[in-house]
C-alpha positions as CSV (number, residue, x, y, z in Angstrom):
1,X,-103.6,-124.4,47.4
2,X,-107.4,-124.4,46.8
3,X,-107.9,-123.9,50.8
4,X,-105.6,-120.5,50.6
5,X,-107.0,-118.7,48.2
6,X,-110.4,-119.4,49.7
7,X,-108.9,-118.1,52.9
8,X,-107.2,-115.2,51.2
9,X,-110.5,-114.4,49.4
10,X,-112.7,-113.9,52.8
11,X,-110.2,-111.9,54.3
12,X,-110.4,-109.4,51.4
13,X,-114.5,-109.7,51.3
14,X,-114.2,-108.4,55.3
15,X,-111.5,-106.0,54.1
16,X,-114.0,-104.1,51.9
17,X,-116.7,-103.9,54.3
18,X,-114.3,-102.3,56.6
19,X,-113.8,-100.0,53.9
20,X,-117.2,-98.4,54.1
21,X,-117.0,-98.2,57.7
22,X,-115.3,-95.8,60.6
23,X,-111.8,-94.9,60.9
24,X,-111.0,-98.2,62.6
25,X,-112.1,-100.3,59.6
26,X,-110.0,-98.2,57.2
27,X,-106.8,-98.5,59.3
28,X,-107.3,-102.2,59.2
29,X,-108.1,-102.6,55.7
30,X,-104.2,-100.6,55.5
31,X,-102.7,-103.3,58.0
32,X,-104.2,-106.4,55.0
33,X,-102.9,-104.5,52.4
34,X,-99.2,-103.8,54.1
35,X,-99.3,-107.4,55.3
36,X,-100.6,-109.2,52.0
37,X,-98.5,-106.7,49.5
38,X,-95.7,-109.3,50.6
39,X,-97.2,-112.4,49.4
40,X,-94.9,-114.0,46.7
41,X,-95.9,-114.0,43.2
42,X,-95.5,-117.8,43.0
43,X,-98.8,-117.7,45.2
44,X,-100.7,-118.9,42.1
45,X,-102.6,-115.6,43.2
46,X,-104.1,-113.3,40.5
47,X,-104.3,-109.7,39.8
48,X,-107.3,-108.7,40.7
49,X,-107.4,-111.5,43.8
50,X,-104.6,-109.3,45.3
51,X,-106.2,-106.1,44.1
52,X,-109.2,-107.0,46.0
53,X,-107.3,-108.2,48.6
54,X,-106.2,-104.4,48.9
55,X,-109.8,-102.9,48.5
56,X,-109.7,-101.7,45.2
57,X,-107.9,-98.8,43.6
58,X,-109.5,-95.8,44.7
59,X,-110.3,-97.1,47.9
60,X,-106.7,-98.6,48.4
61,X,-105.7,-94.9,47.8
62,X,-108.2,-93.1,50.4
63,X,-107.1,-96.1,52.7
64,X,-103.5,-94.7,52.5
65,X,-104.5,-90.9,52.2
66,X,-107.1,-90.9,55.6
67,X,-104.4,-93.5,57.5
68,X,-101.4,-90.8,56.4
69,X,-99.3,-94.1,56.4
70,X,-96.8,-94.2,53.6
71,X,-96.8,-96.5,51.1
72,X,-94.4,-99.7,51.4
73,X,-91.5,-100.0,48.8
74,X,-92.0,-102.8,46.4
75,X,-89.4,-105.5,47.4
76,X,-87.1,-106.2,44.6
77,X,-84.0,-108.6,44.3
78,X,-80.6,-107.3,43.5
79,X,-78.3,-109.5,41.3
80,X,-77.1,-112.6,43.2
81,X,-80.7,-113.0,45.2
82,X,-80.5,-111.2,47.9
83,X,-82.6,-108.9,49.2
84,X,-81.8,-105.0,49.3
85,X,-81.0,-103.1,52.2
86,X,-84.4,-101.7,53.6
87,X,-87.1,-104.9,52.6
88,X,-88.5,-107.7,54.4
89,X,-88.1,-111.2,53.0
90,X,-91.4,-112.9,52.1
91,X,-93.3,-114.7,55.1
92,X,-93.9,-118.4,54.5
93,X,-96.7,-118.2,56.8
94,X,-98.8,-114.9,54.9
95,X,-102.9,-116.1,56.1
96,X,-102.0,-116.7,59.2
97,X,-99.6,-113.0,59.7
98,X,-103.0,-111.5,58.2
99,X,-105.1,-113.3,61.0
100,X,-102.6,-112.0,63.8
101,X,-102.7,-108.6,62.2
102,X,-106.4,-108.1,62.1
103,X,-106.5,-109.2,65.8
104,X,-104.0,-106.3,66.9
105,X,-105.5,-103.9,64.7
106,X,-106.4,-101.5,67.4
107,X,-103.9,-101.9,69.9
108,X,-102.1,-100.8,67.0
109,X,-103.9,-98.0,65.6
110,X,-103.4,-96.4,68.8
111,X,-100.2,-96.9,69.4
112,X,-99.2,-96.1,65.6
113,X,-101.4,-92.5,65.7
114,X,-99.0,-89.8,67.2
115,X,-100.3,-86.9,69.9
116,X,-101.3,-84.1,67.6
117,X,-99.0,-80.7,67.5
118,X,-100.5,-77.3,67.6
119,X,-99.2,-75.0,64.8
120,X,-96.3,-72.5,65.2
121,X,-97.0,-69.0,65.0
122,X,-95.4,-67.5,61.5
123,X,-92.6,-65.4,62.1
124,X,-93.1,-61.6,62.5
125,X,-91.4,-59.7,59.4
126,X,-88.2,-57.8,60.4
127,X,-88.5,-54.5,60.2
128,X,-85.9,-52.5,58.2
129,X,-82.8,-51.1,60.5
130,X,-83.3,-47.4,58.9
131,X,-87.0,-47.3,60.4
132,X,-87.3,-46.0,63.7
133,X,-90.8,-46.2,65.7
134,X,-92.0,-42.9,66.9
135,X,-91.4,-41.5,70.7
136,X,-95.1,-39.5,70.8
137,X,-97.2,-41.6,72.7
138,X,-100.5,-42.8,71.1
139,X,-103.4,-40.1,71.2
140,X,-107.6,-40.4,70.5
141,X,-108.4,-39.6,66.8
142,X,-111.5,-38.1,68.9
143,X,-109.3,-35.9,71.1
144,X,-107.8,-33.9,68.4
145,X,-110.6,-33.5,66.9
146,X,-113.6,-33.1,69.1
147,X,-114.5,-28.6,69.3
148,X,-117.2,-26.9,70.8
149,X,-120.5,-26.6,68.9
150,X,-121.2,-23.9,66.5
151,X,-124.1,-21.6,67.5
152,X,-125.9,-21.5,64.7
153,X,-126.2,-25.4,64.3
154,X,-127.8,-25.4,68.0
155,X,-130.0,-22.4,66.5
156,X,-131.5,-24.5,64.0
157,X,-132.7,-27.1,66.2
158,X,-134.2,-24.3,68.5
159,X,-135.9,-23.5,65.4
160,X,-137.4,-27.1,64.7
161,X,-138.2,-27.2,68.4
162,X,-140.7,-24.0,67.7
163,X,-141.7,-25.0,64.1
164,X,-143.0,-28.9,65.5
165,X,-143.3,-28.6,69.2
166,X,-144.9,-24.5,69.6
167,X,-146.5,-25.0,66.1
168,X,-145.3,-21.3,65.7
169,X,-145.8,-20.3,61.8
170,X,-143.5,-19.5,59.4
171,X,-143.5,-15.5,59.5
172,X,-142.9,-16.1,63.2
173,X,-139.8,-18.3,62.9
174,X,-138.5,-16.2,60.1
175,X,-138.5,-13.7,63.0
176,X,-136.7,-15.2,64.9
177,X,-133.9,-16.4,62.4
178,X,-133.8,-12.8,61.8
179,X,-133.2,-11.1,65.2
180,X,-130.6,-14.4,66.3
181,X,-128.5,-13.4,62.6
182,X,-128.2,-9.5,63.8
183,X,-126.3,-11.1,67.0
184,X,-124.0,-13.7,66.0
185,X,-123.3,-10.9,62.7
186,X,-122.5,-9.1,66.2
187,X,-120.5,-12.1,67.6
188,X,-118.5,-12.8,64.9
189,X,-116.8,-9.1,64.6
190,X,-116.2,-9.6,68.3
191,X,-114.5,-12.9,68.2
192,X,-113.1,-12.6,64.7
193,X,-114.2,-16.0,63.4
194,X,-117.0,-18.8,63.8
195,X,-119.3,-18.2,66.3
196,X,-119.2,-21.3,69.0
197,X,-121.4,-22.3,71.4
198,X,-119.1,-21.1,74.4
199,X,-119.5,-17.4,73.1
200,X,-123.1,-17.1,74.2
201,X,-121.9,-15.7,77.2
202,X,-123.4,-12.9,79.3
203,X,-120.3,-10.5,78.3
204,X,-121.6,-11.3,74.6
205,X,-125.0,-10.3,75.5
206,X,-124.6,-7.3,77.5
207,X,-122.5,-5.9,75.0
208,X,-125.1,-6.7,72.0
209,X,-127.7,-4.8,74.3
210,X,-125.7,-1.8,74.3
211,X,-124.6,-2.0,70.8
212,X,-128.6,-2.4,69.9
213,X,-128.9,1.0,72.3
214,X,-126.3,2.8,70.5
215,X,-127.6,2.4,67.2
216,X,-130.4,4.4,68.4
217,X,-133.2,1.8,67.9
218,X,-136.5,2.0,70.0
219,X,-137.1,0.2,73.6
220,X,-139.4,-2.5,72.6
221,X,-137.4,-3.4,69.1
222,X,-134.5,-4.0,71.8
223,X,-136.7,-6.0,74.0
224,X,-138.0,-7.9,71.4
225,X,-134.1,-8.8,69.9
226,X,-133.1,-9.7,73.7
227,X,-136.7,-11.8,73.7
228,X,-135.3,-13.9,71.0
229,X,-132.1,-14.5,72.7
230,X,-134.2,-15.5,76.4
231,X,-136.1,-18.2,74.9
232,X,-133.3,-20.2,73.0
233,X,-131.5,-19.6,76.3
234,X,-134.2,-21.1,78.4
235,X,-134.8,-23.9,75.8
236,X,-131.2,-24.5,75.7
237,X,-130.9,-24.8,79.4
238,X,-133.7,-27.4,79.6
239,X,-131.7,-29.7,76.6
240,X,-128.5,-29.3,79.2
241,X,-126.7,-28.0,76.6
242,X,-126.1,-24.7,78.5
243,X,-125.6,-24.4,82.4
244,X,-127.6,-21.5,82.9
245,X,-129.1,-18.8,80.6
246,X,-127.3,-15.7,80.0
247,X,-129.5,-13.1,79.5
248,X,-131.3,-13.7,83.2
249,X,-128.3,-11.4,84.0
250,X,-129.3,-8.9,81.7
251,X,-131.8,-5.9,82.9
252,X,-134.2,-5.1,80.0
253,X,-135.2,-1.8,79.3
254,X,-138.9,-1.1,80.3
255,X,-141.7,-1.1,78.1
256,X,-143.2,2.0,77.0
257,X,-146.6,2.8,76.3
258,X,-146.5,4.2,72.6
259,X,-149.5,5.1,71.2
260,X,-150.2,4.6,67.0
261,X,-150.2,6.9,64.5
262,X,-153.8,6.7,63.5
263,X,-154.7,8.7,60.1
264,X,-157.9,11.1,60.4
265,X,-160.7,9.4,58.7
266,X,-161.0,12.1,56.8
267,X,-158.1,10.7,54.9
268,X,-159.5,7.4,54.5
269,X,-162.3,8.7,52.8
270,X,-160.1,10.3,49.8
271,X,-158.4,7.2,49.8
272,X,-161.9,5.4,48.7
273,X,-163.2,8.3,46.3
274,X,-163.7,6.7,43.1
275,X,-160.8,8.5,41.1
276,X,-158.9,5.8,42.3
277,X,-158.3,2.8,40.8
278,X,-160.6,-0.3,41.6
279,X,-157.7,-2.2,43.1
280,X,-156.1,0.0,44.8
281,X,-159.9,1.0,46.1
282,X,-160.6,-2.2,47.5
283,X,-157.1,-3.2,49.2
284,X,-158.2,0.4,51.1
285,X,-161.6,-0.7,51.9
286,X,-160.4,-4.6,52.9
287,X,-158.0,-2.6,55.7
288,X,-159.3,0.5,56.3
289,X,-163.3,-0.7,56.7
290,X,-162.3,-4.6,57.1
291,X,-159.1,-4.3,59.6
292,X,-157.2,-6.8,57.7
293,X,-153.5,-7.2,57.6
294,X,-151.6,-7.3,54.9
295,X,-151.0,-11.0,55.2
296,X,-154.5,-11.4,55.3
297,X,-154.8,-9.8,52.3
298,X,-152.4,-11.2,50.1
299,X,-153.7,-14.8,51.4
300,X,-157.3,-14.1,50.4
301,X,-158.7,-16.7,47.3
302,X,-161.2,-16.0,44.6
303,X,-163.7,-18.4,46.3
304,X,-163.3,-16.6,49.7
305,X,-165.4,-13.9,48.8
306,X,-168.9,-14.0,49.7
307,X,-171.1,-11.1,48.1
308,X,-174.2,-10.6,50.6
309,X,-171.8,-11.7,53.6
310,X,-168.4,-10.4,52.8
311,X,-165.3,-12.6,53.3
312,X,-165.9,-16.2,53.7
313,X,-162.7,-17.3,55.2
314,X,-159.7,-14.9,56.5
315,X,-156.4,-17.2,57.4
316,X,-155.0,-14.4,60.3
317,X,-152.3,-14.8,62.2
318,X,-151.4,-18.5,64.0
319,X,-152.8,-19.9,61.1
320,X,-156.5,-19.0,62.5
321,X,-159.3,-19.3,60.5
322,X,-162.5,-16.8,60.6
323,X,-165.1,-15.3,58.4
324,X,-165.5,-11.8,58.2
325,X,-168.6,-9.7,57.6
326,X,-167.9,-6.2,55.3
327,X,-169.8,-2.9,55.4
328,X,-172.0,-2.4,52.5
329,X,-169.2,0.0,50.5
330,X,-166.8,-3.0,50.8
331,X,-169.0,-5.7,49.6
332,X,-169.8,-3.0,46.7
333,X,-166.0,-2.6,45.5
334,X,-164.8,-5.8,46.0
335,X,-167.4,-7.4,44.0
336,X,-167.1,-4.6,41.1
337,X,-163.6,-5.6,41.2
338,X,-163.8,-9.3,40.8
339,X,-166.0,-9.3,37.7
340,X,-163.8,-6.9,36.1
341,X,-160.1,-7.8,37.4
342,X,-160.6,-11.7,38.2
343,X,-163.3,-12.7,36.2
344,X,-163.2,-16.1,35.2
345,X,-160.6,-16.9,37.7
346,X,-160.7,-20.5,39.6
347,X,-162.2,-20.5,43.4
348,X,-158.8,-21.6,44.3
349,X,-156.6,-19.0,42.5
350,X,-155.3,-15.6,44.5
351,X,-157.5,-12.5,44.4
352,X,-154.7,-10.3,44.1
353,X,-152.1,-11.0,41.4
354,X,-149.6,-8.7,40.0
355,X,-147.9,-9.7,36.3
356,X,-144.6,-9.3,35.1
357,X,-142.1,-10.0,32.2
358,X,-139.6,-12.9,32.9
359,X,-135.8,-12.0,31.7
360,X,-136.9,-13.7,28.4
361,X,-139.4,-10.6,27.9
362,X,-142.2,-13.7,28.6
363,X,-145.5,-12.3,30.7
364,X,-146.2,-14.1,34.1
365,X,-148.4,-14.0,37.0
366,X,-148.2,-14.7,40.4
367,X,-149.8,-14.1,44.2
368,X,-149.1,-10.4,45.6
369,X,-146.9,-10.3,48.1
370,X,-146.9,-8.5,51.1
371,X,-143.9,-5.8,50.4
372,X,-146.2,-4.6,47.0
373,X,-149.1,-4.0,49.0
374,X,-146.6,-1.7,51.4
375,X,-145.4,0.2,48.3
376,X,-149.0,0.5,46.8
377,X,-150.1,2.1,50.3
378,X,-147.1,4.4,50.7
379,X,-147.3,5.9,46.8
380,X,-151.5,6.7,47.6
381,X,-149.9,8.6,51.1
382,X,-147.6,10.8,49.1
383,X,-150.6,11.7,46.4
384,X,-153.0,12.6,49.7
385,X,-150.8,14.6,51.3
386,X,-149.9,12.1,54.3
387,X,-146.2,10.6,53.3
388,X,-146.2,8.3,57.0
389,X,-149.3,6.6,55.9
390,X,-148.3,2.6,56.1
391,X,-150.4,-0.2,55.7
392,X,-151.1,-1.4,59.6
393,X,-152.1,2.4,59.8
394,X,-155.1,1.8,58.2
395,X,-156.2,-0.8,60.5
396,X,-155.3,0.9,63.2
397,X,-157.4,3.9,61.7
398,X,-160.8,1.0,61.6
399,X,-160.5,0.5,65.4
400,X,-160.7,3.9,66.2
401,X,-163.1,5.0,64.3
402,X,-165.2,1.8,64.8
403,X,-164.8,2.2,68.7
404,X,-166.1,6.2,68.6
405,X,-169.3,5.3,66.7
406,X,-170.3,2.4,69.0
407,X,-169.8,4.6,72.1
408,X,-166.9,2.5,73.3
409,X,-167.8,-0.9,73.3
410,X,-164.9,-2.9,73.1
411,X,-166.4,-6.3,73.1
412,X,-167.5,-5.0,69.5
413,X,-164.0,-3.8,68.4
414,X,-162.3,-6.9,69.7
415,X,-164.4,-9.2,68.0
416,X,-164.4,-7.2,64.6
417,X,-160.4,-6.8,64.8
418,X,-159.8,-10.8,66.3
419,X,-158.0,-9.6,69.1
420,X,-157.4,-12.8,71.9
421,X,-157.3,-10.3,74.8
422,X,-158.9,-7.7,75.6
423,X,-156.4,-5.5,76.7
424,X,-154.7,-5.2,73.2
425,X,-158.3,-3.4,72.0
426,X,-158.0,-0.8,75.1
427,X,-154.9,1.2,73.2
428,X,-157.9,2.8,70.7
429,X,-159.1,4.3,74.0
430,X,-156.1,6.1,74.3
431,X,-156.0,7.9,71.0
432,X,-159.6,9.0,70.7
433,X,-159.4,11.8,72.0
434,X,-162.3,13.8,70.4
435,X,-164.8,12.7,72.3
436,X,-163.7,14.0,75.5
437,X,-162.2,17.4,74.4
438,X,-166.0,18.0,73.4
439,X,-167.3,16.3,76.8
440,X,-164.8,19.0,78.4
441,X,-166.5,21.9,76.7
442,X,-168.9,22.2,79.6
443,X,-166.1,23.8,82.0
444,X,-166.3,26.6,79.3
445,X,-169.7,26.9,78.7
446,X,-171.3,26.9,82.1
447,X,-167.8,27.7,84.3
448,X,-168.9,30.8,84.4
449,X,-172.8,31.2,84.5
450,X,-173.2,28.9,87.4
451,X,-171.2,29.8,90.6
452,X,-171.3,28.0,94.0
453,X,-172.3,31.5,96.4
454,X,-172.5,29.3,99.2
455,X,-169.5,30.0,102.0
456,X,-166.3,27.5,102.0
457,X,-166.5,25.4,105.5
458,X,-162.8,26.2,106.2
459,X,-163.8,29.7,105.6
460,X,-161.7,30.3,102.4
């Protein structure tokens, strides 16, 4: 007896070490316990000598989860003593059935572990007999949807292109937002809805240009709307998102020389009498004796103005920077009208500012705008008798007048009206015309006095 249970007790010693091991040792630890679960009570065998012949309770119950063996049915006696239907009777011969089963342990395991079976798909739900697929046959949510581009979406990158790329400035593409909205307004009545990119077609633009002709507007305003509609053709061409450009089948209209209406100076000078008031004086003097534009003028600051010099900085057109000397007479009224109009008034704050009352009846200030000095200019025409006058006018009035008395020096005139070329300073050659109908006095004064007496060679 004492030689069992010292048997018994080694065999469950190497049972729990096969515990802590592989998949191996647990699958023999579950052959023990199957094997010594049948050992008789009358062993003379102990509790927890058979529980630790099994490897414990928790780890008898991984043993039998990771093995996925199921657990043997306890052996009990029906009345009479024999054994029920379905149980083993005990083994007389238990240590040495253990020692056989440790030996076979993994011839076993692998013929006890069946091949593994892949899953079966679930079953697809049944449909319901009153639902019937449809016949149409499956289309792109892309194809229904995909249309042409609109034209004015295209426009607006045209109009980044010139703002980043060309570096034009913002008057200029204001310009050309302007003369591209008078033809797709045109567009649209033709077509009767959105205006696509497939409706910039020549048709469309040969019928804009006569449309433009009826209306009775001049030759260059026409060549400057069709101007407008060449270069986002062009640029559009080079961004493939036209084939060709359609105005290259278009014929412009040729330019025409068309000479300005200057004012006599004669005019200028009531305009700069002093019964009128200091403003008004100076914006007169700034374009009449300075040849600013109005831009220019309107742009001007407190701290541009230089008094022994003139203007210190003029921002003209491009966004060019220059300074500008004045005549005498304008250094005089413009600084008689900053200590009395803008005294006080920052360096960086406008020199021209108009004020006004808000809904609320509050009084505010801001930079004069362009349009005010155009109505300021057009109310001093009407009081002087010329109702045409316009502000450009007066400019144009400085380069003729400047050109006469310098005798026609045109590098001067250029340089005092910032022209780029010279060829836009020749047009005050044009218009005066005083100078020669005196130089053409001679024919009259000494046609007659002084004839040629001497025979013609052809005998006439």
């Amino acid at each position: 007896m004492a030689s069992r249970r010292t048997a018994l007790c080694g065999i469950g010693v190497w049972t729990r070490y096969a515990l802590t091991s592989g998949g191996i040792g647990r699958f023999t630890a579950r052959v023990m316990h199957t094997r010594l679960t049948r050992i008789p009570s009358s062993s003379g065998l102990s509790r927890r000598a058979l529980r630790s012949l099994g490897g414990g309770g928790h780890a008898h119950r991984r043993t039998h989860a990771g093995c996925g063996l199921r657990r043997p049915r306890p052996i009990r006696a029906a009345q009479g003593g024999s054994v029920e239907e379905g149980s083993e009777p005990p083994s007389p011969e238990p240590a040495r059935e253990c020692l056989a089963a440790v030996q076979d342990a993994e011839p076993l395991a692998s013929a006890a572990l069946p091949d593994p079976v892949p899953p079966s798909p679930p079953p697809l739900p049944q449909l319901d007999p009153w639902i019937t697929p449809p016949n149409t046959a499956p289309q792109r949510v892309a194809d229904t949807r995909r249309q042409p581009m609109r034209l004015s979406a295209l426009f607006e990158e045209f109009c980044h292109y010139l703002r980043v790329e060309k570096e034009a400035t913002p008057r200029s593409v204001q310009t050309y937002r302007w003369c591209f909205g008078d033809f797709e307004a045109f567009v649209m009545q033709q077509v009767g809805g959105t205006v696509l990119l497939s409706h910039f077609t020549v048709e469309h633009c040969r019928s804009y240009q006569y449309d433009l002709a009826n209306r009775g507007l001049k030759t260059n305003t026409i060549r400057v709307r069709l101007a407008t509609l060449s270069s986002f053709g062009k640029w559009a061409v080079r961004r493939d998102k036209l084939v060709r450009n359609p105005t290259d089948a278009l014929t412009r209209p040729r330019k025409k020389a068309r000479l300005p209406h200057v004012p006599r100076w004669a005019t200028i000078e009531k305009l700069l009498e002093p019964s009128i008031a200091v403003r008004e004086r100076v914006l007169v003097a700034l374009m009449a004796l300075g040849a600013l534009r109005r831009s220019e003028v309107v742009a001007l600051d407190v701290g541009d103005v230089a008094p022994d010099f003139g203007l210190s900085r003029v921002l003209g057109k491009g966004g060019h920077e220059a300074s500008l000397p004045l005549p005498a007479l304008a250094r005089g009224m413009l600084t008689e009208y900053v200590q009395m109009e803008r005294a006080g008034a920052a360096p960086t704050e406008p020199l021209f500012v108009v004020t006004f009352r808000t809904k609320g009846g509050t009084p505010s200030t801001r930079r004069m705008s362009g349009q005010r000095i155009w109505k300021i200019i057009k109310d001093l025409g009407r009081r002087v008798g010329v109702p045409e006058l316009h502000p450009h006018a007066l400019r144009h009035a400085c380069g003729a007048e400047f050109l006469r008395r310098t005798h026609g020096n045109l590098r001067v005139v250029q340089e005092h009206l910032r022209h780029r070329d010279v060829q836009t300073t020749t047009v005050y050659t044009k218009i005066t015309q005083e100078d020669l109908q005196q130089q053409l006095r001679v024919f009259d004064n000494e046609g007659e006095s002084k004839k040629d007496s001497r025979p013609s060679p052809q005998g006439i």
